[in-house]
C-alpha positions as CSV (number, residue, x, y, z in Angstrom):
1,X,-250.1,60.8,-97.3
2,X,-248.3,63.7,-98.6
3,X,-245.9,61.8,-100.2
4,X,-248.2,59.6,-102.2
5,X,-250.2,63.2,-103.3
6,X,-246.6,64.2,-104.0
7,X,-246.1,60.9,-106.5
8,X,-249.7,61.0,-108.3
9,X,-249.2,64.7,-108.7
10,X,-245.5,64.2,-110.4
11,X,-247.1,61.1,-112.4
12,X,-249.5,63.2,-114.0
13,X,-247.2,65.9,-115.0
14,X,-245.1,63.1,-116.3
15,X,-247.3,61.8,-118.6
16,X,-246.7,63.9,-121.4
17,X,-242.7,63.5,-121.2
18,X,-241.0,61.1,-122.6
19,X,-241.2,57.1,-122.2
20,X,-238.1,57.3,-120.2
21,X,-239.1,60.2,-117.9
22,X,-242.4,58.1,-117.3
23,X,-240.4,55.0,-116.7
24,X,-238.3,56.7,-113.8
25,X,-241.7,58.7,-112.7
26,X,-243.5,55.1,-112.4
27,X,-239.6,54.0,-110.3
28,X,-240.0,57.1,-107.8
29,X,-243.8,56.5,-107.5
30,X,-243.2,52.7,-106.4
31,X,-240.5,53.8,-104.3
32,X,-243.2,56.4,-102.4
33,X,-245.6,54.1,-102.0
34,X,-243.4,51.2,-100.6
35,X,-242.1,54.4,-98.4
36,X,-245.8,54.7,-97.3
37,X,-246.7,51.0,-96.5
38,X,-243.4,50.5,-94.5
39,X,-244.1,53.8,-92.3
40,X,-247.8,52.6,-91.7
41,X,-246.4,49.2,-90.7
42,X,-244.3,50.8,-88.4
43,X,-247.1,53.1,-87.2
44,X,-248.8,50.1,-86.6
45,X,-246.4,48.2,-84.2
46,X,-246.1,51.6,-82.0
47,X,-249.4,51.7,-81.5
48,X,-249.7,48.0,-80.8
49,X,-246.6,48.3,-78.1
50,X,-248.2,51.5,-76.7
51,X,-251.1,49.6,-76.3
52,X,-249.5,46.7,-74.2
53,X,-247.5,49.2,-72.3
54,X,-251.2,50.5,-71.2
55,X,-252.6,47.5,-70.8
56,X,-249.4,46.7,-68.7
57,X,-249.7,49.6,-66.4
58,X,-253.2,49.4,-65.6
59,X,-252.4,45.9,-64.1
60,X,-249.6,47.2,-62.3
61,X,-252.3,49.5,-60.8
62,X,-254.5,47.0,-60.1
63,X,-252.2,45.4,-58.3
64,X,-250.8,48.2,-56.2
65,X,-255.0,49.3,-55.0
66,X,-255.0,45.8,-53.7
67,X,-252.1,45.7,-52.0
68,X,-252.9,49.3,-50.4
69,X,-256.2,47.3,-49.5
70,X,-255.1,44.5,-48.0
71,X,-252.8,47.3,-45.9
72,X,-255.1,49.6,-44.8
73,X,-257.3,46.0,-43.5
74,X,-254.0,44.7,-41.7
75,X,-254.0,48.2,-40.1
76,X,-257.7,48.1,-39.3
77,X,-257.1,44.8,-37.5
78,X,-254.1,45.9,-35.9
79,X,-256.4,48.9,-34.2
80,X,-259.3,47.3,-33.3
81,X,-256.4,44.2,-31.4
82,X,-255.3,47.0,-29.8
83,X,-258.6,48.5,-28.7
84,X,-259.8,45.5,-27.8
85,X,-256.1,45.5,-25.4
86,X,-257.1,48.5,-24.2
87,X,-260.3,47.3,-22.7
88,X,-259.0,44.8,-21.2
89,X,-256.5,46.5,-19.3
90,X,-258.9,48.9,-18.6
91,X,-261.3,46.5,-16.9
92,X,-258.2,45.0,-15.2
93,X,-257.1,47.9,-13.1
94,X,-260.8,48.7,-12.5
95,X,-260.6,45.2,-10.8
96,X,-257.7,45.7,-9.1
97,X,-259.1,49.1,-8.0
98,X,-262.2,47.8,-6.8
99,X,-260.0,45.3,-4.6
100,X,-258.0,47.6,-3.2
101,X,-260.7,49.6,-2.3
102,X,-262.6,46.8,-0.5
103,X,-259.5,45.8,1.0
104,X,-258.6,49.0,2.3
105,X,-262.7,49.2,3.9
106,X,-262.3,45.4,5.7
107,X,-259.5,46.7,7.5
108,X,-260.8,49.8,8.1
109,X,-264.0,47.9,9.6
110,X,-261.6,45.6,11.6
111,X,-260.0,48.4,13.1
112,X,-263.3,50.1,13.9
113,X,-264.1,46.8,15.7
114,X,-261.1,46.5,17.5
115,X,-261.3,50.2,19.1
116,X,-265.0,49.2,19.8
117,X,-263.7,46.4,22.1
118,X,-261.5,48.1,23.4
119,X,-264.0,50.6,24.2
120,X,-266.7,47.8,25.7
121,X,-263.5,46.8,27.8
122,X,-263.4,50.2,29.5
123,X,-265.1,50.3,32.9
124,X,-264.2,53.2,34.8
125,X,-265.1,56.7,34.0
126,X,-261.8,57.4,32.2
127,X,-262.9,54.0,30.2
128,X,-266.1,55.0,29.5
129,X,-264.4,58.6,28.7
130,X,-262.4,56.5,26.1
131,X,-265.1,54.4,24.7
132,X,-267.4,57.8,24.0
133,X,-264.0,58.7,22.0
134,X,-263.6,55.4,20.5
135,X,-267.1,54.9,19.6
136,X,-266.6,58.6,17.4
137,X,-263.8,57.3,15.9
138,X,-264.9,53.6,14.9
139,X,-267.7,55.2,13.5
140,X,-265.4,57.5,12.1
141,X,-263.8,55.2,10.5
142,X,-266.9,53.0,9.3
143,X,-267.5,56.3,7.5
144,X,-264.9,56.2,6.0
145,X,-264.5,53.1,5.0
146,X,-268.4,53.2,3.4
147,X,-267.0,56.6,1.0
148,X,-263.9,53.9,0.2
149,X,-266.3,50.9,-0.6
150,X,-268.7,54.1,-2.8
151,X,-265.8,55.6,-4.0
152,X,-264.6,51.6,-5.3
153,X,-268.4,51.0,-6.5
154,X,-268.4,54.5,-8.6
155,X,-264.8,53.3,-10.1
156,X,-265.9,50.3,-10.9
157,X,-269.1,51.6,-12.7
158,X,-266.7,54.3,-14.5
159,X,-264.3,51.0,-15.8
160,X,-267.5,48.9,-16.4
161,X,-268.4,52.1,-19.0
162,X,-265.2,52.6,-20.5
163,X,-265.4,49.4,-21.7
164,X,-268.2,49.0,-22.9
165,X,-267.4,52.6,-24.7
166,X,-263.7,51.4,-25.9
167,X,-265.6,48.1,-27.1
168,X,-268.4,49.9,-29.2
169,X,-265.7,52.1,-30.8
170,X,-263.9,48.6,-31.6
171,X,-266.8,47.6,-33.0
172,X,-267.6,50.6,-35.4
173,X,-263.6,50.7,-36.1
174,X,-263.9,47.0,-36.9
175,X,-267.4,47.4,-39.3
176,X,-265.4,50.4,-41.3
177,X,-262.5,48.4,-42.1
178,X,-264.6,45.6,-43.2
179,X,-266.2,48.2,-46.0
């Protein structure tokens, strides 16, 4: 812009010289203004490849939020998989507790029946002696063996909660990767 108020300014200071110094003023002028045209053409095309390159690197953004998306889902499915794992291991060994347990109180109970035949076998007073003593210890053991099968029922109540917990929490974990 400078350079065409440069041009106009010299062409009117030209004017009164002579037809030859108007003639090269007039050259100069066309030469400025030619000078101007190709500089906005070339203004033109930067801002036209500035504006592609934009254009180009809000795709590439696009592009890279989605794939951080579909990452953050694949974890959020790879958590709640492994929650829902959890639980079921977790209600597995409460299971296999619970057996155990009950195992453990039928051969307890056997055992306590055994002694008491052995103590209904007793007849003399040594035998009776024996069967007072096993009689305290079968029911001993029945004890016992009722705090196992309590102790089994209170595990089993504790595992039956945990998974109903770990599958609640798989459930909110699952809802929040869906948003």
């Amino acid at each position: 812009m400078k350079k065409f108020l440069v041009a106009v300014m010299a062409a009117a200071a030209l004017a009164a010289c002579s037809q030859e110094a108007q003639q090269e003023t007039q050259e100069a002028a066309s030469a400025i203004a030619s000078d101007v045209q190709t500089d906005a053409a070339e203004m033109k095309d930067d801002a036209a490849s500035a504006m592609d390159d934009a254009v180009d690197a809000a795709k590439d953004a696009g592009a890279d939020a989605k794939e951080a998306g579909a990452s953050a889902l694949e974890a959020g499915k790879t958590m709640a998989t492994d929650a829902v794992d959890a639980t079921k291991d977790a209600a597995k060994d409460a299971v296999d507790a619970t057996k155990d347990a009950a195992k453990d109180a039928v051969d307890a109970a056997k055992d306590a029946g055994d002694k008491l035949k052995d103590a209904a076998a007793a007849t003399t007073e040594a035998g009776k002696e024996a069967a007072a003593n096993a009689m305290d210890s079968a029911k001993e053991k029945m004890d016992a063996a009722k705090e196992k099968m309590d102790a089994a029922k209170d595990a089993t109540k504790d595992a039956i909660n945990a998974a109903k917990e770990a599958a609640d929490s798989v459930k909110n974990s699952a809802e929040d990767a869906a948003k």
